[in-house]
C-alpha positions in Angstrom: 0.0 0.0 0.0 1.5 3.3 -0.9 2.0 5.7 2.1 2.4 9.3 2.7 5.6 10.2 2.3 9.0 8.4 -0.4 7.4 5.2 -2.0 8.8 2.7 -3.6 7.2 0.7 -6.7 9.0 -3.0 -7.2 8.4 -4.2 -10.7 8.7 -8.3 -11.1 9.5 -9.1 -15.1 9.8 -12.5 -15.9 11.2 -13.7 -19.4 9.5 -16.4 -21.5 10.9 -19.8 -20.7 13.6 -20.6 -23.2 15.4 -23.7 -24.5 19.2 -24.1 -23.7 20.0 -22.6 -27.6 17.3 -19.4 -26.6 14.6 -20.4 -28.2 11.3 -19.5 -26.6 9.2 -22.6 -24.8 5.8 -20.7 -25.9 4.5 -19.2 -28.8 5.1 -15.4 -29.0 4.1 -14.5 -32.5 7.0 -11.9 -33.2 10.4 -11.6 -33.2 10.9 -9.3 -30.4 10.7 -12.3 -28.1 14.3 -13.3 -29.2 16.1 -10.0 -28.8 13.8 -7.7 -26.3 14.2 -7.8 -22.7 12.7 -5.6 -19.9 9.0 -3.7 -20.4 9.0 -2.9 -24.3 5.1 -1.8 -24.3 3.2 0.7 -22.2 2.3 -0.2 -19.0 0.3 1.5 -16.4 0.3 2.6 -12.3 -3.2 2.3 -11.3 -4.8 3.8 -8.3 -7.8 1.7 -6.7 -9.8 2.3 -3.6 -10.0 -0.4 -1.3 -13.2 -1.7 -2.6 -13.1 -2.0 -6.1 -15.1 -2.9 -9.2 -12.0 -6.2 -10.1 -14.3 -7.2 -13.0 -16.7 -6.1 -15.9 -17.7 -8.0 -18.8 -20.8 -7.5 -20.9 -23.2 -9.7 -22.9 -25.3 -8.4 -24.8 -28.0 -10.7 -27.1 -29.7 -9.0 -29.9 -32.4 -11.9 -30.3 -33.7 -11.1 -26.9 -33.0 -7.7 -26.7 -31.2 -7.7 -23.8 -27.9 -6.7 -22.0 -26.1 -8.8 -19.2 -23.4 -7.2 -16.8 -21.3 -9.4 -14.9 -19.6 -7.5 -12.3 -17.1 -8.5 -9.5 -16.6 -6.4 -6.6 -13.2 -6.9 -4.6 -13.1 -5.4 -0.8 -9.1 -5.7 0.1 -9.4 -4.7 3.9 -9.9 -6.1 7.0 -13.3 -4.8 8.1 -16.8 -4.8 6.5 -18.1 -2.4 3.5 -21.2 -1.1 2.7 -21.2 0.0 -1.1 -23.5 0.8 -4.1 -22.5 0.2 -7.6 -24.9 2.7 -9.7 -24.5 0.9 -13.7 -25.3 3.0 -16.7 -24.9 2.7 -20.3 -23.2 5.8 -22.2 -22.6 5.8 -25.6 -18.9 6.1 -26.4 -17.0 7.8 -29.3 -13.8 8.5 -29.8 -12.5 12.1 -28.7 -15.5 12.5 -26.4 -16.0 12.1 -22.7 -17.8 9.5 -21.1 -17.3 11.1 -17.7 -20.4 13.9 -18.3 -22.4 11.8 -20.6 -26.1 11.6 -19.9 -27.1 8.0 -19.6 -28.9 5.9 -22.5 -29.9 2.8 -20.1 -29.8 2.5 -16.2 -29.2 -1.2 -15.1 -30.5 -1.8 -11.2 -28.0 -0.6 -8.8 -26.9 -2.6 -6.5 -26.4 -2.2 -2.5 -23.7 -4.9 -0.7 -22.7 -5.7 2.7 -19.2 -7.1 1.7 -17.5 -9.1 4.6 -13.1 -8.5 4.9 -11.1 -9.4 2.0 -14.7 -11.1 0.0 -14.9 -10.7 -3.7 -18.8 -10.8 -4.7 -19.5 -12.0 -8.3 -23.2 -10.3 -9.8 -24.8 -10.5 -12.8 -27.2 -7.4 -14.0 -29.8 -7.8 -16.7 -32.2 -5.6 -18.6 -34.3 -5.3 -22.0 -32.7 -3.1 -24.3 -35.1 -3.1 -27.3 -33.5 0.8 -28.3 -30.3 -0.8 -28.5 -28.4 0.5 -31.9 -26.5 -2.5 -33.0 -22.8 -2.5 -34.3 -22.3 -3.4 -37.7 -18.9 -3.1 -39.5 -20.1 -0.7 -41.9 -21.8 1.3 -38.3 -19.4 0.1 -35.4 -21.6 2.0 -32.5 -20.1 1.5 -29.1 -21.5 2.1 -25.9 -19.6 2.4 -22.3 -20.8 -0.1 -19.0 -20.3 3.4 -16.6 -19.8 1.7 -13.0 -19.8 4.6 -10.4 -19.4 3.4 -7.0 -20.7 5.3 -4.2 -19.7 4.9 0.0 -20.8 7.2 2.7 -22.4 9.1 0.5 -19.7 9.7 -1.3 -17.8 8.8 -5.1 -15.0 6.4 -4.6 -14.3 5.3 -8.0 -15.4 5.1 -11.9 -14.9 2.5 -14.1 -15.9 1.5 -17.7 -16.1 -0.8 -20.3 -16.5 -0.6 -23.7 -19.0 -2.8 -25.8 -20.9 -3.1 -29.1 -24.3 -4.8 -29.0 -24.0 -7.5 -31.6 -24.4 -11.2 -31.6 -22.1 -13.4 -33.3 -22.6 -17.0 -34.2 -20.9 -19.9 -36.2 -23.2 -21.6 -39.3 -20.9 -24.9 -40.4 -17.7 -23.3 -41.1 -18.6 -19.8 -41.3 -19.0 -16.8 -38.9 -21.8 -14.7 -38.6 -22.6 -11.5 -37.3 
């Protein structure tokens, strides 16, 4: 946990396993694996509270209309939590914020009682029959906007990104 005052931030790498000649045990897909060491792509420092949305992935299904959010909400102390996750759907586009965005779905928030160190797993659910569907020739995407609130009080925002879209395998094809 970082404290007030000189921190330090200890960084593990680990290289891929290699043979005895160099040669990489797993499948790496470029060339980089044989000459690169250390962090060769951008890596981030994130802040979290210590309750925390740990997990967010969507479903949507455009046969019924609906979307599914599975959420999973990680408490890393030592004594209880009360928290609320408010869900809302934004749409996204590039260049623009999310942040101030007024919503185009609410999902049912959600009020926990999580016990010390407990990870609780949800799964959210609504008809979305408005829903505009993303196409290759129109790729609309929308934002999963998690706002978590404690006390009263904003502790944390997080999103994910999504299309609604279905896609499907017919024999040896793909469809969309």
């Amino acid at each position: 946990f970082v404290t007030p005052g000189n921190n330090d931030v200890a960084v593990l790498m680990e290289d891929f396993l290699r043979t005895a000649s160099g040669r990489t045990l797993q499948p790496a897909g470029s060339i980089s694996s044989l000459c690169g060491w250390g962090i060769w792509q951008d890596a981030w420092l994130i802040e979290r509270p210590d309750v925390y949305v740990s997990d967010a992935t969507v479903r949507t299904s455009v046969a019924n209309r609906t979307i599914d959010a599975y959420l999973q909400v990680h408490n890393t102390t030592s004594r209880k939590r009360s928290v609320t996750v408010h869900p809302s759907i934004v749409e996204w586009e590039r260049g623009r914020d999310s942040e101030s965005q007024a919503p185009v779905l609410e999902l049912p928030s959600n009020t926990m009682l999580l016990l010390p160190g407990e990870i609780r797993k949800m799964k959210l659910t609504r008809e979305w029959p408005s829903a505009a569907l993303w196409s290759p020739e129109s790729p609309r995407l929308y934002h999963l906007r998690l706002v978590m609130i404690e006390d009263g009080r904003e502790t944390t925002r997080a999103y994910e990104r999504f299309g609604f879209r279905d896609v499907g395998a017919d024999g040896d094809g793909i469809i969309l």
